[in-house]
Backbone as ProteinMPNN parsed JSONL, in Angstrom:
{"seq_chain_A": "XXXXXXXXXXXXXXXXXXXXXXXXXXXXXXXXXXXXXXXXXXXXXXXXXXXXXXXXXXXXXXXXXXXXXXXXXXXXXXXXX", "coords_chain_A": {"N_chain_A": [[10.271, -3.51, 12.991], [9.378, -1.026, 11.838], [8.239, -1.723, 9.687], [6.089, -3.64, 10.269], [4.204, -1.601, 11.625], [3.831, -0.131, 9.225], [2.424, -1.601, 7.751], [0.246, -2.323, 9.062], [-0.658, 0.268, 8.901], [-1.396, 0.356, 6.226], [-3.206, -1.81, 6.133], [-5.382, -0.672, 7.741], [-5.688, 1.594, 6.521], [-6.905, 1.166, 3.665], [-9.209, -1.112, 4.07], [-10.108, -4.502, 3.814], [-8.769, -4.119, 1.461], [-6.863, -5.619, 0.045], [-5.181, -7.387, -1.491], [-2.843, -8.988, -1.373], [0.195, -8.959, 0.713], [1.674, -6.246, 1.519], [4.648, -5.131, -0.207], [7.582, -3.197, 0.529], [9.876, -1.411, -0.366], [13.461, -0.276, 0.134], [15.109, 2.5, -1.279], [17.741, 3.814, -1.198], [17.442, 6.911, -0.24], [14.488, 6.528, -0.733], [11.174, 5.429, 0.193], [9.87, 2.693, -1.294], [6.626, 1.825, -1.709], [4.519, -1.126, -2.824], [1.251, -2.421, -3.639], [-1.177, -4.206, -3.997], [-4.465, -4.469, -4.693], [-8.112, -5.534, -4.57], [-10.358, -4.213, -6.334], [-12.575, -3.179, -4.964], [-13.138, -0.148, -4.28], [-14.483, 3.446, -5.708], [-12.445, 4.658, -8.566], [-11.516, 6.919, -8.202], [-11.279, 7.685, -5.218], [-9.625, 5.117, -4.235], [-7.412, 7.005, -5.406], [-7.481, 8.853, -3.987], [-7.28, 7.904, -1.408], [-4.557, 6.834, -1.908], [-2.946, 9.877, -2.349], [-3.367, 10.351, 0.371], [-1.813, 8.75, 2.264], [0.777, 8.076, 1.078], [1.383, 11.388, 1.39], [0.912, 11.15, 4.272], [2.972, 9.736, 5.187], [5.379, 10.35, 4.139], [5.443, 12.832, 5.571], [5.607, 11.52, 8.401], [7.833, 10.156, 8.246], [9.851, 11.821, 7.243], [11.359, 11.435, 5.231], [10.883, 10.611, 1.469], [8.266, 8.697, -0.416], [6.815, 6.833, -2.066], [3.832, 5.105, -3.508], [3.142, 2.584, -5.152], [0.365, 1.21, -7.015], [-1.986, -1.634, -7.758], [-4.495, -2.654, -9.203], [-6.78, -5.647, -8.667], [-9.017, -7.475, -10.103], [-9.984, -10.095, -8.941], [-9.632, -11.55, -5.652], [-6.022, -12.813, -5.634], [-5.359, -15.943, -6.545], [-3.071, -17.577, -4.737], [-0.547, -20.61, -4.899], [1.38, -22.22, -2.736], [4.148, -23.923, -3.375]], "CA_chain_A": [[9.296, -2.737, 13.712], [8.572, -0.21, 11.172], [7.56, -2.695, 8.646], [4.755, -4.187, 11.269], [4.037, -0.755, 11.86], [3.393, -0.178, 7.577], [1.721, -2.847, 7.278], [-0.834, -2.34, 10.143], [-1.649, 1.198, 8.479], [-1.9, 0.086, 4.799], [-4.388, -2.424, 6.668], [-6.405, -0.048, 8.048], [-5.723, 2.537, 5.358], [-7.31, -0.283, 2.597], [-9.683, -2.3, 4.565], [-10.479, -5.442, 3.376], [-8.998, -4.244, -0.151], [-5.363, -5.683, 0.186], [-5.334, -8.655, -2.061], [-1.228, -9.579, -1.153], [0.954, -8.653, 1.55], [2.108, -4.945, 1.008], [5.981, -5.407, -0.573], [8.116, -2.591, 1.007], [11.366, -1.729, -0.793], [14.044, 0.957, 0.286], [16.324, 2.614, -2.275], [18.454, 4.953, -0.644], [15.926, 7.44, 1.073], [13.262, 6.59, -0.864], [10.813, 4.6, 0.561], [8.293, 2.352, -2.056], [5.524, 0.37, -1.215], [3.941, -1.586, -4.051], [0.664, -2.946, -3.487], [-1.931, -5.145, -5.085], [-5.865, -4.247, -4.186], [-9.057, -5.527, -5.411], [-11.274, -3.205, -7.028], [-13.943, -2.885, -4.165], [-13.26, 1.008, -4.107], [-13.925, 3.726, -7.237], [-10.733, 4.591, -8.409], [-11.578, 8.269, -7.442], [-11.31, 7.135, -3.818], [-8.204, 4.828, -4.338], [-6.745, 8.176, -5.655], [-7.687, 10.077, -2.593], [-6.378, 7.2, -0.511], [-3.285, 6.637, -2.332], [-1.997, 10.259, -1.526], [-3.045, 10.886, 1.736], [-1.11, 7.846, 2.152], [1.968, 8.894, 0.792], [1.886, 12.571, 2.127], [0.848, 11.405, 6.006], [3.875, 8.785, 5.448], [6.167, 11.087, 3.766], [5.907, 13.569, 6.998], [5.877, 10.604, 9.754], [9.205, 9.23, 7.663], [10.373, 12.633, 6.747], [11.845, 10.864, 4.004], [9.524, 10.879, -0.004], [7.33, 7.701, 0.23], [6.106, 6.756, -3.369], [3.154, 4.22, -3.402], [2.576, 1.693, -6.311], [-0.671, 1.031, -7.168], [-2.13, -2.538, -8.867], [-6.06, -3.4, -9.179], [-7.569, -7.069, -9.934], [-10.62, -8.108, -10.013], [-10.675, -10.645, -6.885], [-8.276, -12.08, -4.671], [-5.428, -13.94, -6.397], [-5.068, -17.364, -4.891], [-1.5, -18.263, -5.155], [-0.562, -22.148, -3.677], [2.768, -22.113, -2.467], [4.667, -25.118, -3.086]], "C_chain_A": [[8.606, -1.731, 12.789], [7.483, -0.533, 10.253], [6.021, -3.224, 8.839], [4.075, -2.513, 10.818], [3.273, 0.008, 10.253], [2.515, -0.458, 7.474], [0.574, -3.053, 8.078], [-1.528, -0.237, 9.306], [-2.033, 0.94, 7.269], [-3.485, -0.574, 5.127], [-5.312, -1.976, 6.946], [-6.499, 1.417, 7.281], [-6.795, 1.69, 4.101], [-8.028, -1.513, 3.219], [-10.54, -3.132, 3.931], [-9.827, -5.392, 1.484], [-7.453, -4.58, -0.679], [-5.793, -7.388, -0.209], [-3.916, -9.548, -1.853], [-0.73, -8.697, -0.256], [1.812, -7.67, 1.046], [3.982, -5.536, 0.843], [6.586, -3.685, -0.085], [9.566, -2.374, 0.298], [12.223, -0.029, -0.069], [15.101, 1.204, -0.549], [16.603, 3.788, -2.148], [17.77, 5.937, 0.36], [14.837, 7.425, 0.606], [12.915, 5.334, -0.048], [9.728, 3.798, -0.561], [7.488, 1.313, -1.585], [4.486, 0.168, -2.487], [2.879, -2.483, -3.086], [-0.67, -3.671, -4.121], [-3.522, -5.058, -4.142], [-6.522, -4.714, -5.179], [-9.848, -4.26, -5.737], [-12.767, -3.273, -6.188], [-14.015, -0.985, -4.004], [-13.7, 1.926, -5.376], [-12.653, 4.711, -7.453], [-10.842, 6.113, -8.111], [-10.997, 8.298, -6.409], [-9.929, 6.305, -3.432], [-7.398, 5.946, -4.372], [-6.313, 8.405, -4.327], [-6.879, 9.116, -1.421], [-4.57, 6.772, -0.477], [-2.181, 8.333, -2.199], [-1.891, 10.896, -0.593], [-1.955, 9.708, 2.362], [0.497, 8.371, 2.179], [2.314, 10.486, 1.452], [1.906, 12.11, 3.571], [2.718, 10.513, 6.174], [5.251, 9.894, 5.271], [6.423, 12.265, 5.181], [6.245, 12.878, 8.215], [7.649, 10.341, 9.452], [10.011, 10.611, 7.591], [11.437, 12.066, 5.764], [10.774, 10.488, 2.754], [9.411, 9.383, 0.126], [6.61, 7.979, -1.047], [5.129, 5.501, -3.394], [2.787, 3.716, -5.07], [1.228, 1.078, -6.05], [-1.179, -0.202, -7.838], [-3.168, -2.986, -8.185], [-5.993, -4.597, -9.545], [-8.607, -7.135, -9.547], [-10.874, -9.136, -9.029], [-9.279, -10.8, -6.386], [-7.567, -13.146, -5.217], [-5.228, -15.236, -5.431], [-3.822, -17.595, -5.515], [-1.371, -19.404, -4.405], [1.152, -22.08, -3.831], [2.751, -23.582, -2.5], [6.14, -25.529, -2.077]], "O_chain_A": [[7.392, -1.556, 12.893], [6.383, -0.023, 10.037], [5.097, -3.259, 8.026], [3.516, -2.354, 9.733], [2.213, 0.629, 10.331], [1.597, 0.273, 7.101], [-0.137, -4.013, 7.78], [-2.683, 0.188, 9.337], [-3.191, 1.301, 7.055], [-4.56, -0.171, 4.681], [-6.347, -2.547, 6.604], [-7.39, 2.226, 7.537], [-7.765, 2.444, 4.034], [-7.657, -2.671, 3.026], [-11.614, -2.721, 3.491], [-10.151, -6.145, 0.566], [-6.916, -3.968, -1.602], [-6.407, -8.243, 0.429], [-3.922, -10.739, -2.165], [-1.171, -7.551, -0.344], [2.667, -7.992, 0.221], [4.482, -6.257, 1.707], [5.788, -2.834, -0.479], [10.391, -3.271, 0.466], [11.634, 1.033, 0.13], [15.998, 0.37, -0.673], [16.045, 4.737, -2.7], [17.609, 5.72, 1.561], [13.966, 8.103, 1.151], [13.698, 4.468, 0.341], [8.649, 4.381, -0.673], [7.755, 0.185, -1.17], [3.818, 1.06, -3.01], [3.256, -3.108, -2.095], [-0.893, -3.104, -5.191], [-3.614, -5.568, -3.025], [-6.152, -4.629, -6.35], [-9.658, -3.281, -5.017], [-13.86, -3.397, -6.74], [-15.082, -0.556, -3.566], [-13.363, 1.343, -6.407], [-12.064, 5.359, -6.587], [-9.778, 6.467, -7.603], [-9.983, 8.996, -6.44], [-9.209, 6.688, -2.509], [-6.599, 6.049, -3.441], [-5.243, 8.237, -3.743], [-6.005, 9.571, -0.683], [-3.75, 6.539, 0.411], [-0.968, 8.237, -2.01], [-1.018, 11.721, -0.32], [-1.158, 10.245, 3.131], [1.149, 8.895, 3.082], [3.415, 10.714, 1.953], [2.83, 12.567, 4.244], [3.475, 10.723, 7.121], [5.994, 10.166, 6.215], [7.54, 12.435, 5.669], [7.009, 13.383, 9.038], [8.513, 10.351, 10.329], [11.148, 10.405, 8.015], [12.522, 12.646, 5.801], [9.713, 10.017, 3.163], [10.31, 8.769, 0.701], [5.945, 8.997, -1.241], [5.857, 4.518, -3.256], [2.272, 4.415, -5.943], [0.983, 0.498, -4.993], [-0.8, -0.048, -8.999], [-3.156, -3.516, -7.074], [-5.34, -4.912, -10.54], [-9.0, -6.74, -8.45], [-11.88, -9.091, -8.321], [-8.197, -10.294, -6.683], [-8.089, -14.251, -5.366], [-5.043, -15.441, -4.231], [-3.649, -17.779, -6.72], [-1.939, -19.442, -3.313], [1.869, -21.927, -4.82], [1.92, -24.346, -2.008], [6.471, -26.703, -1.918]]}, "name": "protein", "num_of_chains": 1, "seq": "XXXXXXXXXXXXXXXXXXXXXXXXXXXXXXXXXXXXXXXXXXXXXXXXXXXXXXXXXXXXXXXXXXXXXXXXXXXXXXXXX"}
C-alpha cells in the first residue's frame, strides 16, 4: 500500500519524466528511492523537485527519505526475455 501510494506521487511529482519504474529500497529507517528520468526538465528544476520531494516525504514518513537521482537522454527500451 505504501509503495502504490510512492509511486502514484513520484508520478505526479515527475510527470511524464519517469523513464523506469521508481525502485524503493528500505535500510533500517531509511527510506531510498532511486530513480531514472529523462532530461525533459532543467536540472535547476529537477533540483527543486528532488527536495521538496524528499522533505514533504521525510515529514509524511517521519522517517529521512534520501532520493537518487539518474538522467538519460530518452526512454530506455529494455525487452524482457
Amino acid at each position: 500500500m505504501w509503495d502504490t501510494f510512492l509511486r502514484r506521487f513520484l508520478h505526479g511529482t515527475f510527470p511524464g519524466l519517469l523513464a523506469d519504474a521508481a525502485l524503493v529500497k528500505r535500510r533500517g529507517n531509511l527510506l531510498v528511492l532511486c530513480l531514472l528520468l529523462t532530461r525533459g526538465l532543467p536540472p535547476a528544476k529537477l533540483h527543486f523537485l528532488g527536495g521538496y520531494v524528499e522533505t514533504l516525504l521525510t515529514h509524511f514518513y517521519k522517517c529521512p527519505v534520501r532520493l537518487e537521482l539518474q538522467t538519460v537522454p530518452a526512454k530506455v527500451p529494455y525487452k524482457y526475455l
